[in-house]
N, C-alpha and C positions, 0 to 999 in steps of 0.2 A: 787364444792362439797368438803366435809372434811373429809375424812376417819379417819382422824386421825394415818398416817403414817408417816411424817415428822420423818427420819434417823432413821427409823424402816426398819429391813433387811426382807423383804418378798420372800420365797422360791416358785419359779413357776416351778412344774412340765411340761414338754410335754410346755415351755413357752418360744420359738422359733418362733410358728407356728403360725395361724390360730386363736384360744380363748386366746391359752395361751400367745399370744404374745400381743394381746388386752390388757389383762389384765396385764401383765408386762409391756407396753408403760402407763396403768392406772396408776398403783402403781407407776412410775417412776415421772409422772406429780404430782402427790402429794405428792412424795419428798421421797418416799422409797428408799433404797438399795434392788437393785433385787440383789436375785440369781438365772440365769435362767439355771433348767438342760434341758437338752433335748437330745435325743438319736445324733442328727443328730450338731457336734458341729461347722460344717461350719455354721450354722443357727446362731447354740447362737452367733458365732463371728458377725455375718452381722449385728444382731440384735443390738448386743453390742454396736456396729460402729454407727448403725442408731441413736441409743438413746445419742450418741459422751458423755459418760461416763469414766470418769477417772478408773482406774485399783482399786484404792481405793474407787470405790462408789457401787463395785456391780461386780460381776463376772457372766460369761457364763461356764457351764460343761456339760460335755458330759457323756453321762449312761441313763439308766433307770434304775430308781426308783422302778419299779416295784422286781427286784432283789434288794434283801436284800443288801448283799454288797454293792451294787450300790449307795444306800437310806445312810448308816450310814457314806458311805465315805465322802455323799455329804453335809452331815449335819455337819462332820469332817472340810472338805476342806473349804466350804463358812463360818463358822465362822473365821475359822484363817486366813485367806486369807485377809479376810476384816475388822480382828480389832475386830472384838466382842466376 
């Protein structure tokens, strides 16, 4: 399938676990840069590890989104982080 993501940075909330991690293992196969937040950041790291992702192809944060702060830092942090 072709989403049409190829080194498009896709932000996954709650994207550690269960759907959200689905879906970031999807977008990763089609060639996205994930950024995955997630409250719980042992997750995002395993996950990270699973997907064996270079430091520049995608990052794991910790927070919830749900808090404001949490949301503009992460929108902050994964661009610079990774270049874009």
């Amino acid at each position: 399938m072709d989403l049409q993501l190829q080194d498009k940075v896709v932000v996954v909330t709650g994207g550690a676990k269960g759907i959200g991690a689905a879906i970031t293992k999807a977008s990763v196969r089609e060639g996205a840069i994930p950024v995955i937040v997630d409250r719980d950041q042992e997750a995002c790291d395993k996950l990270f590890s699973e997907l064996q992702l270079d430091r520049d192809r995608g990052r794991g944060l910790e927070g919830d989104d749900a808090q404001r702060t949490d949301s503009d830092q992460h929108g902050d942090d994964g661009g610079v982080r990774i270049g874009v």
